[in-house]
C-alpha positions as CSV (number, residue, x, y, z in Angstrom):
1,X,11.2,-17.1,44.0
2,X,11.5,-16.0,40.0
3,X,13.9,-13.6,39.5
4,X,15.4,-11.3,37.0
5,X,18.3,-9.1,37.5
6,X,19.0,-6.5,35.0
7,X,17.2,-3.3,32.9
8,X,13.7,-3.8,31.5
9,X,14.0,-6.6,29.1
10,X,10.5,-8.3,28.1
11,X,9.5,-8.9,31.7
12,X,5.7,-8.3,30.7
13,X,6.0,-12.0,29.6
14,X,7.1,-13.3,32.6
15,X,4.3,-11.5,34.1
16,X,2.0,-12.8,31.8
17,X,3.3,-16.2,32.6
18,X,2.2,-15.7,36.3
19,X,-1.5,-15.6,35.8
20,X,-1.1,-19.5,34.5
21,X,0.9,-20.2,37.7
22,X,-1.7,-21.5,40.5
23,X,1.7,-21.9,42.8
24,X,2.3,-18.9,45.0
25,X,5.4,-17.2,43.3
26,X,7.2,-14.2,44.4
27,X,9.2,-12.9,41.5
28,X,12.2,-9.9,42.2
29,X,13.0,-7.8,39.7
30,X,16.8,-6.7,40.7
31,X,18.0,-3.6,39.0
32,X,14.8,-1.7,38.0
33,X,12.4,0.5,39.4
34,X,8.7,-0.3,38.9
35,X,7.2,0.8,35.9
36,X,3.7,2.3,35.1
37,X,2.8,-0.3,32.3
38,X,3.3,-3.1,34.5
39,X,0.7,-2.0,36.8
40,X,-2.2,-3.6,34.7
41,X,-0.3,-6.7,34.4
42,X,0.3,-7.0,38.3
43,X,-2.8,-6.3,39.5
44,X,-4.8,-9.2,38.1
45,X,-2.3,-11.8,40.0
46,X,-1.2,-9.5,43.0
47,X,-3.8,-11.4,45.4
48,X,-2.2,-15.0,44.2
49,X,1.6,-13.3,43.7
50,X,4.4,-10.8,45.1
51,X,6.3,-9.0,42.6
52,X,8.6,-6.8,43.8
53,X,11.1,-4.5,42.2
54,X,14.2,-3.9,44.0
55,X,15.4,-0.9,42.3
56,X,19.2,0.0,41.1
57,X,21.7,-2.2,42.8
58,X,26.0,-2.9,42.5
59,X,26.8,-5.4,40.9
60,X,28.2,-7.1,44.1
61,X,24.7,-6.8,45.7
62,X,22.9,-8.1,42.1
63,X,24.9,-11.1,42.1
64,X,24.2,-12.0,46.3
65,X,20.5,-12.0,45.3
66,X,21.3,-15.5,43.4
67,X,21.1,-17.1,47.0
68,X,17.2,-16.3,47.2
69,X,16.6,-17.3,43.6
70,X,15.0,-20.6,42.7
71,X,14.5,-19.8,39.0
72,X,16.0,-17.0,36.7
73,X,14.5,-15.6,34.0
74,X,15.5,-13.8,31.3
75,X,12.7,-13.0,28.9
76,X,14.9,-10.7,26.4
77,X,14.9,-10.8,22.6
78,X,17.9,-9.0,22.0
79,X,21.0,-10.6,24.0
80,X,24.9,-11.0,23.5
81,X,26.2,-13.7,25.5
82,X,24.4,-13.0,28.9
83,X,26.6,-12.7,32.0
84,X,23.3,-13.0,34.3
85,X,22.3,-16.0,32.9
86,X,26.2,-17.1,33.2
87,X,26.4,-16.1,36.7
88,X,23.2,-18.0,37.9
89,X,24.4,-21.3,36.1
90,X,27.8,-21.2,38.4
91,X,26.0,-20.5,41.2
92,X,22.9,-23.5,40.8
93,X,20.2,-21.5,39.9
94,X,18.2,-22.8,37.1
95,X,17.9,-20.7,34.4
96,X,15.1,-19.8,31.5
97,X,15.5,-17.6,28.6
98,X,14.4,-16.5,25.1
99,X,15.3,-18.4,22.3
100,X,16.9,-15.3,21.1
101,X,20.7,-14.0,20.6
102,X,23.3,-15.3,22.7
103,X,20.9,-17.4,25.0
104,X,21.0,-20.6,22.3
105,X,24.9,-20.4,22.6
106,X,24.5,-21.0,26.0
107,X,21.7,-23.1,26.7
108,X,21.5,-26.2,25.3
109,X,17.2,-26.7,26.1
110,X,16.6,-29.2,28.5
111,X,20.0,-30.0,28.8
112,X,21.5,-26.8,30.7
113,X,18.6,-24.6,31.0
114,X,15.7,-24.1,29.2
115,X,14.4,-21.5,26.2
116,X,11.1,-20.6,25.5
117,X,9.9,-18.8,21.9
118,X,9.3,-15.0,22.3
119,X,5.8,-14.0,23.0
120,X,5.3,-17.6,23.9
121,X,3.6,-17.4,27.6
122,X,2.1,-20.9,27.3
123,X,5.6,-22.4,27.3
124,X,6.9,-20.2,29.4
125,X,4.5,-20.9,32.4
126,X,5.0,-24.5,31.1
127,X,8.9,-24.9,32.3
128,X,8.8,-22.4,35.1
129,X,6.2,-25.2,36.6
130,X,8.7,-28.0,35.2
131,X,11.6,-26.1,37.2
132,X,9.5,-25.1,40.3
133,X,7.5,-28.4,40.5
134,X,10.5,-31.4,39.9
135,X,13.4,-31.4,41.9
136,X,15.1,-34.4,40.7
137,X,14.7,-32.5,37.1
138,X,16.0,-29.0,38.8
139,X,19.0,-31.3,40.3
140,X,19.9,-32.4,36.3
141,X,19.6,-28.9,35.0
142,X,21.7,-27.4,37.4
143,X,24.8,-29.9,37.3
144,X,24.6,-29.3,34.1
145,X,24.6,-25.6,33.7
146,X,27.3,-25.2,36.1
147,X,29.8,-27.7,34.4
148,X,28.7,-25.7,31.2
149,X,29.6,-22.1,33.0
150,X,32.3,-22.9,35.0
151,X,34.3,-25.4,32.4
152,X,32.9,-24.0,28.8
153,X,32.7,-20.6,29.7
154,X,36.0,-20.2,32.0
155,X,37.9,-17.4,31.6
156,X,40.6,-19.7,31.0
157,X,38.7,-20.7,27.7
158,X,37.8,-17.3,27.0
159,X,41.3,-16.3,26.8
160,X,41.9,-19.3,24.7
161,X,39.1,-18.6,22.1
162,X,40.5,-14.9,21.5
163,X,43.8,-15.9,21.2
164,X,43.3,-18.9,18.5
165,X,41.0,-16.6,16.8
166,X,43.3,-13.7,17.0
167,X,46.0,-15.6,16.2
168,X,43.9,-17.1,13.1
169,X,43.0,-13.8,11.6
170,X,46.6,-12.9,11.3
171,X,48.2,-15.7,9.9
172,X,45.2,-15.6,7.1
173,X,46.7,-11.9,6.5
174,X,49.9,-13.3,6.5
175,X,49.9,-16.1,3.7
């Protein structure tokens, strides 16, 4: 089970990515309706595939999805620092994104996760299979991505971070 959670962000490329995926995948698309322009995307890989759009959901109910994931995508090229992707670390689900925005702050490729150049559908497919098809590989990724969620990206050093750097900009006004 792919899954993304969140507005339309790119997900033609995920789709494109199916029809190089002989594995049976179903993919959920959590938080958005479906859309007209995916229709011709879909229907080429419907016999081999499910996708299936879940509509508007809480954000209680978005994050309870994670239990059915085995992969999350985010194909986006225009991210902060993605809470999604943040989420799925802490709670084992291995994680692929664009190497766009705030996704190279948080995943280190290979390491953590793993990032794939925009428009890139080759590579994409490419480590969906490496996540899908090794589970001693899936195992390292997400040990890894949760450390780097729950202990890097804490609240606790959140607060931190805004406080030095607060605390930074004023004594530079200061002197």
């Amino acid at each position: 089970c792919v899954a993304r959670k969140s507005r339309r962000k790119r997900h033609d490329q995920l789709l494109k990515a199916l029809r190089l995926i002989e594995k049976r995948t179903t993919v959920l698309f959590v938080g958005m309706d479906m859309h007209s322009e995916y229709q011709s995307l879909i229907e080429p890989i419907k016999t081999r595939h499910t996708v299936l759009f879940c509509g508007s959901v809480s954000p209680d109910e978005a994050l309870n999805f994670n239990r059915l994931f085995d992969l999350h995508v985010l194909p986006s090229t225009m991210e902060g620092l993605s809470q999604a992707l943040l989420e799925s670390m802490a709670l084992e689900v291995p994680v692929i994104a664009t190497r766009a925005g705030g996704n190279t702050d948080l995943i280190q490729d290979g390491e953590n996760g793993y990032l794939f150049d925009d428009s890139n559908i080759e590579e994409l497919a490419e480590k969906i299979l490496r996540v899908i098809g090794d589970r001693t590989e899936r195992g390292r990724i997400v040990a890894s991505a949760k450390r780097t969620a729950l202990e890097d990206f804490s609240i606790v050093k959140t607060i931190d971070r805004y406080e030095n750097f607060f605390e930074n900009l004023r004594r530079d006004n200061t002197e």
